[in-house]
N, C-alpha and C positions, 0 to 999 in steps of 0.2 A: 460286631457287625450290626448296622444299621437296619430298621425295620425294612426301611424302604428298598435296601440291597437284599436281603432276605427274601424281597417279593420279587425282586426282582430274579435270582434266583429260579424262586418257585415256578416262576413264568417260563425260566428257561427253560428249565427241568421238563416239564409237562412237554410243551411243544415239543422238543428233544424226542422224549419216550414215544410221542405219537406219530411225529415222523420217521422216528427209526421202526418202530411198529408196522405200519403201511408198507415201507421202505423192504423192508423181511418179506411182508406177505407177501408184496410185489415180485421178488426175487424167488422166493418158495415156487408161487404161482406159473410164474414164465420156466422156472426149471423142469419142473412137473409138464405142462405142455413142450418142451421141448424132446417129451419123451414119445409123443403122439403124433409128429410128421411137420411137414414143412409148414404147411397150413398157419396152425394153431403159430409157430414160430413167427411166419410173417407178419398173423395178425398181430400178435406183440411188437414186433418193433415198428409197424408200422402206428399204432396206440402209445408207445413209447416217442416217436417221430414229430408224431400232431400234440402228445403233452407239452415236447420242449420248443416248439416253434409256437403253440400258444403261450408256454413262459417268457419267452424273448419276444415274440410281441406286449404281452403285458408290461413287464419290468425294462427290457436292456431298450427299446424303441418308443415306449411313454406314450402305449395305441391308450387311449381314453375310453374307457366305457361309462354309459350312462348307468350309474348302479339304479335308480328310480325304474328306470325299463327294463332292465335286467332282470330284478327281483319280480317284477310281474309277470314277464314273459315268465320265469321257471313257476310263479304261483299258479298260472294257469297251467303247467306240465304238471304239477304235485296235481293241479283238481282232475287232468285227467286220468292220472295215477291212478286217486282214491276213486274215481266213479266206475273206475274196471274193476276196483276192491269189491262196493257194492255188486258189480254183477256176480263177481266170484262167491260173496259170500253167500248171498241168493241160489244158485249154485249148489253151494257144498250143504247148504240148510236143508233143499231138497233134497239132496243126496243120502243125508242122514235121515229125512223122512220116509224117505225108500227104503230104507234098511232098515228103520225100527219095523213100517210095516209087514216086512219080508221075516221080520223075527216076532212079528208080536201079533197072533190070528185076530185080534179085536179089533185092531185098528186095520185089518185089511182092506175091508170095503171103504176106508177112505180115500185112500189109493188108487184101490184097484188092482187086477192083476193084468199085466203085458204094458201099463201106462207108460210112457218116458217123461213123466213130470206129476208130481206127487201135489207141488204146493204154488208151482209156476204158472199155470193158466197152461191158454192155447200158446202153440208155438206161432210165433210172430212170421221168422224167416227161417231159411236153411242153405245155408252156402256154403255146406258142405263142399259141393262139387268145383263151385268157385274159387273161393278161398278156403281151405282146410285149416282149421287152426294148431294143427301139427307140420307144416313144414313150412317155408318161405314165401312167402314175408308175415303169413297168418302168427307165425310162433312169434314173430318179432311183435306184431299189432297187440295177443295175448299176453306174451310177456310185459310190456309198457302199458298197454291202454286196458285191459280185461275183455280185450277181441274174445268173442265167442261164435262158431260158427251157425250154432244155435240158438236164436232168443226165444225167450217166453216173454207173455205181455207182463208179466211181475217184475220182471228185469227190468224192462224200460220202462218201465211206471217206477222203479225207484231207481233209475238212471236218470230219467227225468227229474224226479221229487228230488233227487241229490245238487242238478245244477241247480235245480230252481231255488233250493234253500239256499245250500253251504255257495252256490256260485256268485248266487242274485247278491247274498253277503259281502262276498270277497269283491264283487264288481261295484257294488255301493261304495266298499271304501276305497277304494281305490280316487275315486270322485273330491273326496272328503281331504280340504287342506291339511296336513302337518301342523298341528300347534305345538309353540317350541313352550315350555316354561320358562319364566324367569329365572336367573342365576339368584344363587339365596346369599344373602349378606354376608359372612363370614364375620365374626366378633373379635 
């Protein structure tokens, strides 16, 4: 057997295991909800419905996408992924500062006692009553974006500080031609 059929192979092998892997979870997945009501079933097939009508436009009808504006629109989805990360983790760092001080009498009066924010500053807003970030469409906002119904000015200071580095970066290059290299000679 040839190197190159060996790779080839290998190639198959991999793709093979991960889409039969997916392919399970998938299955596992939709079984399990069809244990919970009509609901949960409809949303599957209708998420099953829209994957193969986007396959058969992709492949069987040869719809064109522009991969250049594709890959940026989703870059800007990932930045605003990760800038709901920063709020989260702002978030969870206070939360653990509440708790050491709530465990630990020295560091009390840094705190305070009855504060709702140990390391956040003043609360900015409260939309709670607006948008609640436990039911619809707030879970959905939290879930994707790091919606909080809550801010502190620490948050958006490094909400902020977050587009303005890792954004201003990602939007810089985006500007910046492709440089292809040279093909190297071969001997």
């Amino acid at each position: 057997m040839g190197e190159d059929n060996r790779a080839a192979w290998a190639i198959f092998s991999l793709v093979f295991i991960a889409v039969f892997r997916e392919g399970l979870e998938t299955a596992l997945f939709i079984v399990a909800k069809f244990q919970e009501g009509l609901t949960p079933i409809l949303g599957a097939i209708a998420g099953l419905a829209i994957a193969v009508i986007i396959g058969m436009l992709l492949f069987k009808w040869s719809v064109r996408i522009n991969l250049k504006q594709f890959f940026q629109v989703m870059g800007v989805f990932l930045l605003l992924i990760v800038s709901g990360l920063v709020i989260s983790a702002l978030r969870h760092l206070d939360a653990a500062a509440i708790a050491f001080s709530q465990i630990n009498p020295e560091v009390l009066g840094v705190c305070g006692q009855g504060n709702t924010s140990c390391l956040l500053g003043p609360q900015i807003w409260d939309l709670s009553t607006i948008l609640p970030d436990r039911q619809f469409p707030g879970i959905l906002l939290k879930t994707l974006f790091g919606y909080t119904q809550k801010l502190y000015l620490v948050q958006a200071m490094g909400y902020l500080l977050f587009w303005a580095i890792v954004g201003g970066l990602y939007f810089r290059s985006l500007d910046q031609p492709t440089q292809l290299k040279p093909a190297s000679k071969l001997n």
